[in-house]
C-alpha positions in Angstrom: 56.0 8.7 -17.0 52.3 9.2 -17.4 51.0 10.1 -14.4 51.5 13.7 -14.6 48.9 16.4 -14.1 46.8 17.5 -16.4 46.6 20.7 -17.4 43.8 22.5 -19.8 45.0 23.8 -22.9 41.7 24.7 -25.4 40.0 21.7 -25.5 42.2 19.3 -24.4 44.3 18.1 -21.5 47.8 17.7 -21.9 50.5 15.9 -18.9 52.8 18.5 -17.2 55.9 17.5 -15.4 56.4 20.2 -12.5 58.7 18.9 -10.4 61.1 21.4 -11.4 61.2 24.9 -11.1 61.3 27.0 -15.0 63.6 28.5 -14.5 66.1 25.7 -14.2 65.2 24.3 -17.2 66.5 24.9 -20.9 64.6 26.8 -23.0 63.3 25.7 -26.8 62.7 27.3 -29.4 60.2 25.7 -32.6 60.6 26.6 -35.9 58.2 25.3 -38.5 54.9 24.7 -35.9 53.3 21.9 -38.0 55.1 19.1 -36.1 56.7 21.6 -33.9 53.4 22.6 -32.2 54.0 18.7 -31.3 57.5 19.4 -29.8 56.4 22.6 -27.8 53.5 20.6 -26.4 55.6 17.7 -25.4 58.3 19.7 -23.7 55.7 20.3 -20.8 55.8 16.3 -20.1 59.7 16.8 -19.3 61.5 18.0 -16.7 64.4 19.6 -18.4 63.1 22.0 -20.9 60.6 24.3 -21.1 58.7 25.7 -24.1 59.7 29.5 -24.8 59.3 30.6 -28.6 57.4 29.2 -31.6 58.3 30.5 -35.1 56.6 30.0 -38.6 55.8 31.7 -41.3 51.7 31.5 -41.4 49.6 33.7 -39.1 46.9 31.8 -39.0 49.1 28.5 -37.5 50.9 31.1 -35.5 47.3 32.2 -34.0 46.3 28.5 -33.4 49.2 27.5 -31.6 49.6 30.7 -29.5 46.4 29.9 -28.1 47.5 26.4 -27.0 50.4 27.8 -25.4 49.9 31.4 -24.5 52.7 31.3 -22.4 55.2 30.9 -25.4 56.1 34.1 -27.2 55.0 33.5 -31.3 56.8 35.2 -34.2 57.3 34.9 -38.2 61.3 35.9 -37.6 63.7 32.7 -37.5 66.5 35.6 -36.7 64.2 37.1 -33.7 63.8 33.6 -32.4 68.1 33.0 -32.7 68.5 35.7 -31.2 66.5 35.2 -27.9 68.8 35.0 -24.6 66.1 32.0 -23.1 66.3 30.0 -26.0 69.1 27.6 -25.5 67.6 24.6 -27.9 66.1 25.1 -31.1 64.1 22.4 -32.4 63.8 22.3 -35.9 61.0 21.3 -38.3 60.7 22.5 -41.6 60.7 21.1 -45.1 63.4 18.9 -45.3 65.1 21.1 -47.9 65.4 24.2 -45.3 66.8 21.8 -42.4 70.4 22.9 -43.3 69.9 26.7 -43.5 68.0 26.5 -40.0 70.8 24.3 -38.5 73.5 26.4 -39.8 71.9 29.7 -38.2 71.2 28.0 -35.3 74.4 26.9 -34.9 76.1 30.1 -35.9 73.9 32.0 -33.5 74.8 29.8 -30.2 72.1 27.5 -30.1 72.1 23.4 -29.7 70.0 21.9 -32.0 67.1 19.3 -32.6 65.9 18.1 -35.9 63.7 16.0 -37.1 64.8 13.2 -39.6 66.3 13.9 -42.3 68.6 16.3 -41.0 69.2 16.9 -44.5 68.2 15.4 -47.8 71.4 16.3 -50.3 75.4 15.9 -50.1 75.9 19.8 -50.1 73.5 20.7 -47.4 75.3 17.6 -45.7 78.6 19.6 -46.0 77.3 22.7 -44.5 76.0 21.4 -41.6 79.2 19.6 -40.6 81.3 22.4 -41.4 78.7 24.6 -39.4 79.3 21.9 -36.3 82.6 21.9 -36.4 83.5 25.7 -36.5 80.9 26.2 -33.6 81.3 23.6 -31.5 77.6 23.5 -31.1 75.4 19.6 -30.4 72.4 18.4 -32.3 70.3 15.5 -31.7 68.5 13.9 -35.3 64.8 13.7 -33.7 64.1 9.6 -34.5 61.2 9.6 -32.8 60.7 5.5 -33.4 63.8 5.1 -31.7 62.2 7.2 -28.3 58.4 5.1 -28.8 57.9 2.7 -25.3 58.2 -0.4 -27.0 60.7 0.4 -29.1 63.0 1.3 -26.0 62.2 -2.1 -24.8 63.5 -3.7 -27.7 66.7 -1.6 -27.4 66.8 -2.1 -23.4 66.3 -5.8 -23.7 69.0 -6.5 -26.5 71.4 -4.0 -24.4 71.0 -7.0 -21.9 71.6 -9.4 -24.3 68.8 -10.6 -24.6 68.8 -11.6 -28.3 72.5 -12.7 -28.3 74.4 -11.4 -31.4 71.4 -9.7 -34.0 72.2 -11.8 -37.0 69.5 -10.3 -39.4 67.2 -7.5 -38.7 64.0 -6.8 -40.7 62.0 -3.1 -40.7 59.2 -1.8 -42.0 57.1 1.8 -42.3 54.3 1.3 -44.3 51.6 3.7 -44.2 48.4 5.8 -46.7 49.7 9.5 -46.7 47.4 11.4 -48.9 46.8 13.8 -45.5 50.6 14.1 -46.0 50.2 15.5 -49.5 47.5 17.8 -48.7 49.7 19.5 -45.6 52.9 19.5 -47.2 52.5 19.6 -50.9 57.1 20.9 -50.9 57.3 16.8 -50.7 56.0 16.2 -54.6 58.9 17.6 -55.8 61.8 18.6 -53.2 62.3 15.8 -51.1 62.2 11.8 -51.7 60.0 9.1 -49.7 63.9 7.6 -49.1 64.1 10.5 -46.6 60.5 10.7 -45.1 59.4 7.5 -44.6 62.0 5.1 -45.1 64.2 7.0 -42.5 62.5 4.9 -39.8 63.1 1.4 -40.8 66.8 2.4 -42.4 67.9 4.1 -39.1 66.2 1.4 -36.7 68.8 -1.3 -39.7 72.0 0.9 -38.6 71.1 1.1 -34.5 71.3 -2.2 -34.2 73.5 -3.6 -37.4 75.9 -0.4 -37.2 77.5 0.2 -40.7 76.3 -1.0 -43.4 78.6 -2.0 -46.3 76.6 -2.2 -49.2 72.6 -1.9 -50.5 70.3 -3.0 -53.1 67.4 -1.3 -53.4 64.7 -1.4 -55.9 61.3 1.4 -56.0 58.6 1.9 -57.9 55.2 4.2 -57.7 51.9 3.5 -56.5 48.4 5.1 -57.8 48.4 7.6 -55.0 51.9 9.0 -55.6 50.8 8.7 -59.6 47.8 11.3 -59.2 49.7 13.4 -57.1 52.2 13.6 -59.6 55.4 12.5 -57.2 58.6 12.7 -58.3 59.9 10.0 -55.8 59.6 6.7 -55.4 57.1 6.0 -52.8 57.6 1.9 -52.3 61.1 0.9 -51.9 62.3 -2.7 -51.0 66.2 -2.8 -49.9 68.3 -5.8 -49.1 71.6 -4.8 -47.1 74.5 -6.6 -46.0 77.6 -5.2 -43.1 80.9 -5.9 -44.0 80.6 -9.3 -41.1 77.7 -10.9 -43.2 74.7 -9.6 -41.2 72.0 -9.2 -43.0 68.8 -6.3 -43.3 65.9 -5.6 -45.0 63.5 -2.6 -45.0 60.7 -2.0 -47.0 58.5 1.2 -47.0 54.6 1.5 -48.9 53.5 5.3 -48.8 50.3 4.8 -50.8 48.8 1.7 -49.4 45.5 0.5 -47.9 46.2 0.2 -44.7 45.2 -3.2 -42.6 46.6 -2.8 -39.3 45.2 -5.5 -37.7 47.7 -7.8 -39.6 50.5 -5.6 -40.0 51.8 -2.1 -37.4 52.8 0.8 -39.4 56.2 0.4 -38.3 58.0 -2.6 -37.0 61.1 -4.1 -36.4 62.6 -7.5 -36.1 65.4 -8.9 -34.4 66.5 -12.1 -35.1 69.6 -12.7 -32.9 71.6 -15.9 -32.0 69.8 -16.6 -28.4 66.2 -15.3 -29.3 63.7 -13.6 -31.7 62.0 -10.1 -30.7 59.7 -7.6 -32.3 58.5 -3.9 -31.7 55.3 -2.3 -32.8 53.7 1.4 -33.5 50.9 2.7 -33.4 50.1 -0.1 -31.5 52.9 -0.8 -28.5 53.0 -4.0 -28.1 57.0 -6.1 -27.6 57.1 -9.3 -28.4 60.2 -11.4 -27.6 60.9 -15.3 -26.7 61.9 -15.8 -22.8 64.6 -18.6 -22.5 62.3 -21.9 -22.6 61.3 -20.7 -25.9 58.1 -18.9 -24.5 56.9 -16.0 -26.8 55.9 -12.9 -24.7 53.6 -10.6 -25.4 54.0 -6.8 -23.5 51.5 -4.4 -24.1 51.5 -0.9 -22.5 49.1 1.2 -24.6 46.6 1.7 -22.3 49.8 2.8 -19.3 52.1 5.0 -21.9 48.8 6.3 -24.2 48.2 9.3 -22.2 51.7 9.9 -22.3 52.1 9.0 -26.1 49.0 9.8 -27.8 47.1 12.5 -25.5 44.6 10.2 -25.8 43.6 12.0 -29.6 45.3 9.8 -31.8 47.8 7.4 -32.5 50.3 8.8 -34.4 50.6 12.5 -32.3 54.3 11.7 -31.0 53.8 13.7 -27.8 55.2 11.0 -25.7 58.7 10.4 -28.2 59.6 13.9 -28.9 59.0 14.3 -24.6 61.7 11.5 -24.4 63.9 12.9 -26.5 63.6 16.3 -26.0 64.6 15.2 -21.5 67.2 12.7 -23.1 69.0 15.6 -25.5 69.0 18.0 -21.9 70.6 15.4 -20.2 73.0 14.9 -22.3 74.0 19.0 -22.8 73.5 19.3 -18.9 76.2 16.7 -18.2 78.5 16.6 -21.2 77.6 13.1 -22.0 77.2 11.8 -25.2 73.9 11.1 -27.0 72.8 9.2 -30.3 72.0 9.8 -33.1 74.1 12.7 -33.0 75.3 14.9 -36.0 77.8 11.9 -37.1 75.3 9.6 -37.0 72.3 11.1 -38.4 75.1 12.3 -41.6 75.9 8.6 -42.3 72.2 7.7 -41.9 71.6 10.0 -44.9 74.4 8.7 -46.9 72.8 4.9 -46.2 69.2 6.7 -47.3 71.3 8.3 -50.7 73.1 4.6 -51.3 69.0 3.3 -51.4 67.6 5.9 -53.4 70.2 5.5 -55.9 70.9 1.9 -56.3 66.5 2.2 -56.3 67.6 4.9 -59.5 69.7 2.2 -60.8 67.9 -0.9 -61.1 69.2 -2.6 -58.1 73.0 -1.9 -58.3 74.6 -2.7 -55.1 75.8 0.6 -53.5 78.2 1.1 -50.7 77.2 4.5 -48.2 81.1 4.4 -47.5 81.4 6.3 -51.4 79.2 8.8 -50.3 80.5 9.2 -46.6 83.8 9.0 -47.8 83.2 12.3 -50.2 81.8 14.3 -46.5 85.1 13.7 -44.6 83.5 12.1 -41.6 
């Protein structure tokens, strides 16, 4: 996957995958060009979809974007961007509070969709969307990116082996400083929780490999940097959770830390299974895992996949996992097959982040995500 041609764009280089004509591929739309401009970039690394329209609401981010991609049309309408004929996906990533009125009207206006975690952050918007799904018939893939990172599709390829035997506990973690996160998207102070940003990593890595989960006890509190910016949320939340078999989780998230990331990735995730032990890292990618004689193994494929990943700018850019996904989600409408997370999915992943947030509201009190999902008629 990384040995693609380069192709100038301003003042960098990014991979292009033309092995197959334009025209045969499907065409996304971006709304909300923050992360999107992320997205459009990354469709050129597939072979699937190509890049057509970008949509948000600043000029000046339209402007900068459009000169990246001059070949992608650029508007401030959501409705003129629904209503294009070459737009068959619409990737969507907006403040979490706006996910569900973008879905719905994507949805209502013929359009698959993708959208970046959390598809939405409340039980009502929750409602919405389903209801949207289900009267349209339409397909939407929740944009995990961790799940799509190189050696986090190891971990997942090596376990669907059986390499780990049956996953007995499984630890997670996304720690990370995000002041830059406060100054580019100040909506998150008040309209949104870290439970959603954040923690959706780690708690959705805990259901992909634990599946439901029957009850959580979470506890939160707030650090200096979420203090002076005057955060509603909690931005450090520890959960234990358990599955209705006994397995065992934990996640823990840290949004206003100082980072050391020589002793600890921003994001990892732990198997520890009943015929070995393995672990997955980002930013760095690096899998560790035990071979049968009790060997640990060490693979590292940053300097391979960080082209691919990073655009060699820095860590942390997502080219490479929104690429993956983005070919993975074509697939899947090309074909008819299924893909994960889908709609379902990603709505009981947000009733598991609501169970945390409010046993974390609650002092600890265990919380089952079956109350919530049970009130969404899944």
């Amino acid at each position: 996957m990384s040995h693609f041609p380069r192709v100038a764009r301003g003042t960098h280089s990014y991979p292009r995958d033309e092995s197959v004509p334009p025209e045969q591929r499907l065409g996304l739309g971006v709304v909300g060009l923050h992360e999107g401009r992320t997205a459009l970039l990354a469709a050129y690394r597939t072979r699937s979809v190509r890049p057509v329209a970008g949509c948000d609401l600043d000029p000046a981010t339209l402007a900068e974007v459009g000169a990246e991609v001059p070949e992608v049309a650029m508007t401030t309408s959501y409705p003129e961007l629904l209503a294009r004929d070459d737009v068959r996906i619409v990737g969507v990533y907006t403040p979490d509070h706006l996910h569900a009125e973008h879905i719905v009207a994507a949805f209502e206006a013929g359009k698959d969709v993708v959208c970046t975690k959390p598809i939405v952050n409340d039980l009502a918007a929750a409602r919405e969307v389903l209801a949207a799904a289900r009267r349209t018939g339409r397909r939407l893939l929740v944009g995990q990116s961790t799940r799509f990172f190189e050696s986090f599709r190891r971990q997942r390829t090596a376990y669907e082996r059986g390499e780990v035997g049956e996953v007995e506990v499984v630890e997670a973690h996304y720690t990370h400083r995000m002041d830059w996160y406060y100054d580019r998207a100040p909506w998150i102070v008040g309209d949104t929780d870290w439970v959603y940003l954040g923690l959706s990593h780690p708690l959705d890595l805990l259901r992909w490999y634990l599946g439901p989960i029957a009850s959580v006890s979470a506890v939160g509190t707030r650090s200096a940097l979420a203090r002076a910016h005057g955060c509603a949320s909690y931005d450090i939340y520890s959960v234990n959770a358990v599955t209705a078999d006994g397995r065992l989780g934990r996640v823990f998230g840290h949004y206003g830390m100082h980072e050391l990331p020589r002793a600890r990735n921003s994001i990892e995730c732990l198997l520890y299974g009943s015929t070995g032990t393995s672990m997955a890292q980002y930013h760095d990618m690096r899998y560790l895992h035990t071979a049968p004689d009790g060997t640990e193994v060490v693979e590292d494929m940053l300097y391979e996949y960080r082209h691919y990943h990073f655009n060699n700018e820095v860590h942390g850019m997502h080219y490479g996992e929104f690429a993956n996904y983005l070919q993975y989600f074509a697939d899947a409408l090309t074909s008819g097959a299924d893909h994960t997370p889908d709609l379902v999915e990603g709505i009981e992943t947000f009733c598991l982040m609501e169970a945390v947030r409010r046993s974390a509201l609650e002092g600890g009190r265990p919380v089952e995500p079956a109350e919530l999902s049970a009130q969404l008629d899944l």
